[in-house]
C-alpha positions in Angstrom: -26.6 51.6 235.1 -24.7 54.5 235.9 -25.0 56.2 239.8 -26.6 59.8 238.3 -29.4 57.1 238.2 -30.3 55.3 241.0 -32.4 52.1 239.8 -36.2 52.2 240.9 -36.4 55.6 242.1 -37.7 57.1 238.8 -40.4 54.6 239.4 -41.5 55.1 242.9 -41.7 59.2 242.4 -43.5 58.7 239.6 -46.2 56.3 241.8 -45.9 58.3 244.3 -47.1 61.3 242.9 -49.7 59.5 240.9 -50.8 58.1 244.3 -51.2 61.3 245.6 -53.2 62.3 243.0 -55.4 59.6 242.5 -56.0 60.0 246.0 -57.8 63.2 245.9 -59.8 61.9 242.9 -61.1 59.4 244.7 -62.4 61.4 247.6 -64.7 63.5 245.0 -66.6 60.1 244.4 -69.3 58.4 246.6 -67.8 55.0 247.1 -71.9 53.6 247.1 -72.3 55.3 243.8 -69.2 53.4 242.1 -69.9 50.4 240.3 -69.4 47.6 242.4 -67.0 45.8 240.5 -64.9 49.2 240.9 -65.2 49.5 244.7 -62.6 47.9 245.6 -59.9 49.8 243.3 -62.0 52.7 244.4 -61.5 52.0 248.4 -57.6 51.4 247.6 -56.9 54.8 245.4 -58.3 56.6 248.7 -55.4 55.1 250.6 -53.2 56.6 247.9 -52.2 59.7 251.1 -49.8 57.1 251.7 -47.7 58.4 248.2 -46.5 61.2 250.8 -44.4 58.7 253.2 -42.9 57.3 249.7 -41.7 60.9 249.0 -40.6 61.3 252.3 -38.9 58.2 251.7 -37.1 59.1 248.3 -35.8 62.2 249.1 -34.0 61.1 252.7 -32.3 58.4 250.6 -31.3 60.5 247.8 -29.9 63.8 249.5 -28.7 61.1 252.3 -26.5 59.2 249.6 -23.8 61.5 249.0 -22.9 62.0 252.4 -22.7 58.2 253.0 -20.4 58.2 250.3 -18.1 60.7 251.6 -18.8 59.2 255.1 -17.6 55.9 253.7 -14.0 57.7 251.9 -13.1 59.2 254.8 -13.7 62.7 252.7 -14.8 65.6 254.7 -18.7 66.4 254.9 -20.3 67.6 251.4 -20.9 71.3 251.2 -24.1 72.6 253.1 -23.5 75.4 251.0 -24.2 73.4 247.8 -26.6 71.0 249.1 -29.2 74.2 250.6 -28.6 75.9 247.1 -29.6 73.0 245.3 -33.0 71.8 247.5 -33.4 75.9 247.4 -33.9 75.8 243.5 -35.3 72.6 243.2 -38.5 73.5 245.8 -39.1 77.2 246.0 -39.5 78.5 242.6 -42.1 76.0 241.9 -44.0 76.1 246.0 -43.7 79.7 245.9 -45.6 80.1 242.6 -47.8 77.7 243.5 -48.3 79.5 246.7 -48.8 83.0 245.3 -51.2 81.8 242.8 -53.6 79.4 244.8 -53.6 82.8 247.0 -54.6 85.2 244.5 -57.2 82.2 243.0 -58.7 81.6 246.8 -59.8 85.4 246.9 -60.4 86.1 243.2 -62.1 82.9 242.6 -63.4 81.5 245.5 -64.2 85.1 247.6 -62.2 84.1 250.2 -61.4 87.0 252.5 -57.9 88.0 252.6 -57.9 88.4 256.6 -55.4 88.6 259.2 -55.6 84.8 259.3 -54.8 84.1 256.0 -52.1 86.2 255.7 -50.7 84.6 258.9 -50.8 81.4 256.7 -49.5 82.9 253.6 -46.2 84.1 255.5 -45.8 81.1 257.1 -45.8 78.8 254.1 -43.7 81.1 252.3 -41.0 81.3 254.7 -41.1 77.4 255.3 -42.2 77.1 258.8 -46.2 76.3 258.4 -45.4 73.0 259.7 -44.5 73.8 263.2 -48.4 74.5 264.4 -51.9 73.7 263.6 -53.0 77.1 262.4 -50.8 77.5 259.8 -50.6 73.8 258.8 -52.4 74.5 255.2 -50.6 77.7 253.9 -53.6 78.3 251.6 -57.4 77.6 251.5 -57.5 75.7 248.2 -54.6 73.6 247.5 -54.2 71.1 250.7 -51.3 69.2 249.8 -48.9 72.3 250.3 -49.1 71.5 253.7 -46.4 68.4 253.5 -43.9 71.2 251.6 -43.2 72.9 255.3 -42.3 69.3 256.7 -40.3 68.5 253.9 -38.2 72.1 253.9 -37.8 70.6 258.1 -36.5 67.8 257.1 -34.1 69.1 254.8 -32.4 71.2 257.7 -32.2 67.8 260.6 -30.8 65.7 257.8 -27.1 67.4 257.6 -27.5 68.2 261.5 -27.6 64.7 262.3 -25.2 63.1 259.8 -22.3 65.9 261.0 -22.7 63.7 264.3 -21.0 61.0 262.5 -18.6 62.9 260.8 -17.6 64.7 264.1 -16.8 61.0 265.3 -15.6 59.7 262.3 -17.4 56.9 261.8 -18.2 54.8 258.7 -19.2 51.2 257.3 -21.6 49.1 259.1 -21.2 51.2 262.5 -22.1 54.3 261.1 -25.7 52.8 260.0 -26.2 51.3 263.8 -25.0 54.4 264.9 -28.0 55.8 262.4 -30.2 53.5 263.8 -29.9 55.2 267.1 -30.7 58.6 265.7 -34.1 57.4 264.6 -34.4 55.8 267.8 -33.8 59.2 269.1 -36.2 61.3 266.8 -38.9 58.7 267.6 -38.7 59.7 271.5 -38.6 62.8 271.0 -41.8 62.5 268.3 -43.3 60.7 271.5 -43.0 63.3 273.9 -44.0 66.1 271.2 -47.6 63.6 270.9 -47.6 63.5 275.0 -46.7 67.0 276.0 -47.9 69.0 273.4 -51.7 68.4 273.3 -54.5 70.3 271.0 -57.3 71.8 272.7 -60.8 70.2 271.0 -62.3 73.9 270.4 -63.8 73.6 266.6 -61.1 70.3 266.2 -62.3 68.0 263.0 -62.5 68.2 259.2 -65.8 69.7 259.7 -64.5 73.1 260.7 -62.5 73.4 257.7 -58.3 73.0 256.8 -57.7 74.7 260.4 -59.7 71.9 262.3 -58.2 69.7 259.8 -54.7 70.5 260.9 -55.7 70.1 264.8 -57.6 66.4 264.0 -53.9 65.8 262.5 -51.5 67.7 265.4 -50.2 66.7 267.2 -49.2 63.3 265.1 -48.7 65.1 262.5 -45.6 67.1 263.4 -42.0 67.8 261.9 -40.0 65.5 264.1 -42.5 62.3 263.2 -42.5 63.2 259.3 -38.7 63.8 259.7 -38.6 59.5 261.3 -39.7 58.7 257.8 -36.9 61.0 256.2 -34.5 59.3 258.3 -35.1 56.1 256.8 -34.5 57.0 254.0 -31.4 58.2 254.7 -30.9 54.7 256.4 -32.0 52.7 253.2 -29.2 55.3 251.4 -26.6 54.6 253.8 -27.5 50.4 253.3 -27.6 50.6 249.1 -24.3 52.2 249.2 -22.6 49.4 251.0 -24.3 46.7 248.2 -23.9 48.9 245.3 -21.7 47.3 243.4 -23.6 44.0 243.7 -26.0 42.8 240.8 -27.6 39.7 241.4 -31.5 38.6 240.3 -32.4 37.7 244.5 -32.6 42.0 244.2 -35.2 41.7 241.9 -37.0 39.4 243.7 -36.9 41.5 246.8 -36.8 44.7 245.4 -40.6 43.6 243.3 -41.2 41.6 246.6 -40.7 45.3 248.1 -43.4 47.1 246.2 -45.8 44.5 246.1 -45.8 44.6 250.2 -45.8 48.0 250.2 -49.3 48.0 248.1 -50.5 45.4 250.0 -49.6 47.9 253.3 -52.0 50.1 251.8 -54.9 47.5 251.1 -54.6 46.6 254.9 -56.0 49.9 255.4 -58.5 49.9 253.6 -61.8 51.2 256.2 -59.8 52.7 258.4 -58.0 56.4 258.5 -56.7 57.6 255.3 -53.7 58.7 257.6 -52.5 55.3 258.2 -51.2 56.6 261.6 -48.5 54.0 262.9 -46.0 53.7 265.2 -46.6 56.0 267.9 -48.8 57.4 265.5 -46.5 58.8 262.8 -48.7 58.8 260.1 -48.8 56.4 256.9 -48.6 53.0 258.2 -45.1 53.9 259.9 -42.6 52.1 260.2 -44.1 49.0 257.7 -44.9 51.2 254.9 -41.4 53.4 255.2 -39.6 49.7 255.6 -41.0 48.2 252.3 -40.4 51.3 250.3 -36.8 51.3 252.1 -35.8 47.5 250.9 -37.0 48.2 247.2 -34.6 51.8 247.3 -31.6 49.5 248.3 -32.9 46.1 245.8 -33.8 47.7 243.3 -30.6 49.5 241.8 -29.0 46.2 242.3 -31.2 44.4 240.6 -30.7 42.7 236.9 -33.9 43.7 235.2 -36.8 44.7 237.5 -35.2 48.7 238.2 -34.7 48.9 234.3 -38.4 47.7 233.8 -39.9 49.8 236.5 -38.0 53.1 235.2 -39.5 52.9 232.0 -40.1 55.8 230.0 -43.4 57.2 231.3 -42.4 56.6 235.0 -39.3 58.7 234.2 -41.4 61.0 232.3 -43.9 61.5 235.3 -40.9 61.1 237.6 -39.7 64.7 236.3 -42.3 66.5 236.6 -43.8 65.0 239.3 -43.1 67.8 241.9 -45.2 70.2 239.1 -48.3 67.6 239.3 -48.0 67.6 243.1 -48.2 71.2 243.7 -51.0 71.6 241.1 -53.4 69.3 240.7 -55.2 69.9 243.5 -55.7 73.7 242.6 -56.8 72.0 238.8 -59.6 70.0 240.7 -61.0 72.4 242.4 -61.2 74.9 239.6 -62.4 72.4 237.5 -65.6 72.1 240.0 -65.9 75.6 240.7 -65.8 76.7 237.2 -66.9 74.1 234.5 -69.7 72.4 236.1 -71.0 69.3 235.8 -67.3 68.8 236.7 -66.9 66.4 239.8 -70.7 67.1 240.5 -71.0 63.3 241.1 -74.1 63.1 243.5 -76.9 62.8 240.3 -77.1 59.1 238.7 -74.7 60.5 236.4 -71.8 60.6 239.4 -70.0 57.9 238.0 -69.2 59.0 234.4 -69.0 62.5 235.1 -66.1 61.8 237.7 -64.6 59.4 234.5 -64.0 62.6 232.2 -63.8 65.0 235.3 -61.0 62.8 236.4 -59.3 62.1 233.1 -59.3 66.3 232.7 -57.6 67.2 235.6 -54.8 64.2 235.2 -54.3 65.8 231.6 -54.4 69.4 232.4 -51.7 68.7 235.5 -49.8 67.1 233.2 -49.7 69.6 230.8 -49.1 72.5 233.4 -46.8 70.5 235.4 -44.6 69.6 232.2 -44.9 74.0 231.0 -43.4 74.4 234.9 -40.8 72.3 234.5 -39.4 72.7 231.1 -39.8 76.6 231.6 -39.5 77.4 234.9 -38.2 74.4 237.4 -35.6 73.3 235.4 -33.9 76.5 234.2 -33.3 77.6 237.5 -31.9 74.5 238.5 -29.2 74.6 236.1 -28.8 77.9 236.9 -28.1 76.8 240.7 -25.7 73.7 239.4 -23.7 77.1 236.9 -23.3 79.4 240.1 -22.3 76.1 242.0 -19.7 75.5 239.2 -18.1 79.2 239.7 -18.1 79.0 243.2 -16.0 75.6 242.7 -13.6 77.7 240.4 -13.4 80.5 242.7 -12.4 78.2 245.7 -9.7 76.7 243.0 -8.2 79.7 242.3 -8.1 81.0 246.0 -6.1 78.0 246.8 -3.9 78.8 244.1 -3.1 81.6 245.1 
């Protein structure tokens, strides 16, 4: 194993995704019309929302690990300029495309109109900040899960703000991850008073008015500070694994499969109750037990002997790389799929049940296959664009130190 591959993560993106999407297969199916030997897997893919704390999971501890690792040196802090221009072409090509598309597709397609509201929520997904109120929490009318992109983008900005504390001090080892510890102490208070002091009126409030009463039944616990608790741990779990990294031992197997298994088992616990999990001071997705299991199999796992190499098998690091694609499409694929090529997910008939079987198995494939066109044509060129440009700026420093 080599550290450009952390053990276990290609695994957990991959489930994560396919969580996600799974989960919003599930919601186009009657649970009394499934099969009853079914209803149970059935009841469980609806609590598959929780896929969106194991990305918020993933990508603290990944953009976390190389500041540890400088932390740990005693190097100086990683460029911001580096880290912003790779998250930049990693997520805005792909959400921005997404975006303008499910745009042009709500008011072609679906006849929505292109009001002042709309546009309000168009902006403010494009320029990242559709996370900070419940208006323009869903950027778009017809592909929800854009939403957690804003939050994400948030996240991205806190992370490098609160790890300079540490640099400022100087601190490193075991200290700086208590010191950590105290940071997420510190976002969860101030989550707290965002939940007390900034309530939401009840004026059309619910799913049944639509995304925008949606977004109110989910603000104030669903806010940018809370989704940026689970980020932090991440960054914890990044800042642990690093310490252990050189060790190999089967007992990391054990608890990082040990890991996984309690982290499904999280999600069956659910099971009847709010697909939002909310938790802790009700930060959603069965916070902080569902961030904690996902947290000990990120530090097991790449120590492990065998599980991380069994896990990250070929098709988890196949759906692993596209993953983001399938994320930011599929839920534009389903509902085009309904709208246009009917009996598609028209599952109320005593037909439900197999036509959500093909309906289902459609949209998986066709988000595949657009997810793996974006990627190979559109994600990952511009990524390696962004890592040339960050080569010449590297040569450019060089040679104005030489001179």
């Amino acid at each position: 194993m080599t550290q450009q591959r952390l053990l276990g993560a290609d695994f957990l993106r991959a489930a994560a995704c396919l969580l996600v999407l799974l989960h919003h297969l599930a919601f186009r199916m009657d649970i009394n019309k499934v099969p009853e030997a079914v209803q149970g897997t059935m009841r469980f893919l609806v609590m598959g929302s929780f896929g969106v704390s194991i990305f918020f999971m993933l990508s603290g501890y990944l953009l976390a690990r190389p500041f540890w690792l400088a932390l740990d040196r005693g190097d100086a802090m990683p460029s911001l300029g580096v880290y912003a221009l790779r998250r930049a072409a990693r997520i805005l090509p792909g959400f921005w495309l997404a975006l303008l598309v499910s745009l042009v597709l709500s008011v072609t397609v679906s006849g929505s109109p292109l009001d002042g509201e709309r546009i309000v929520r168009f902006l403010a997904g494009f320029f990242l900040v559709s996370d900070w109120h419940w208006l323009t929490l869903f950027p778009v009318d017809n592909n929800g899960p854009l939403w957690s992109i804003g939050f994400e983008v948030t996240s991205y900005v806190l992370l490098p703000f609160c790890l300079a504390a540490l640099f400022a001090v100087r601190l490193s080892g075991w200290t700086a991850r208590l010191v950590w510890i105290g940071i997420i102490a510190l976002v969860l208070a101030l989550h707290w008073m965002v939940v007390q002091w900034a309530p939401i009126d009840e004026v059309e409030r619910g799913w049944n008015y639509g995304l925008v009463g949606g977004a109110k039944a989910w603000m104030p616990r669903f806010n940018p500070i809370g989704f940026f608790g689970i980020f932090a741990l991440g960054a914890l779990a990044a800042g642990v694994q690093v310490r252990l990294a050189a060790m190999r031992h089967w007992a990391f197997d054990v608890a990082g499969l040990s890991a996984v298994i309690a982290a499904g088992w999280l999600m069956a616990a659910h099971i009847g109750g709010l697909n939002e999990g909310f938790g802790w001071l009700g930060v959603p997705y069965g916070y902080p037990w569902m961030p904690l299991a996902i947290g000990v199999a990120l530090v097991a796992l790449p120590s492990s002997v065998l599980a991380g190499r069994v896990l990250d098998n070929r098709v988890a690091r196949f759906v692993a790389e596209i993953s983001f694609g399938i994320y930011i499409w599929h839920f534009l694929v389903i509902g085009l799929m309904a709208r246009l090529s009917p009996p598609s997910f028209q599952t109320g008939g005593p037909d439900g049940w197999a036509i959500w079987l093909w309906s289902s198995a459609g949209a998986i494939a066709i988000s595949i296959v657009i997810a793996t066109i974006s990627f190979y044509a559109f994600e990952g060129p511009i990524v390696r664009w962004a890592r040339g440009l960050e080569g010449r700026w590297g040569r450019r420093k060089v040679a104005s130190a030489e001179a």
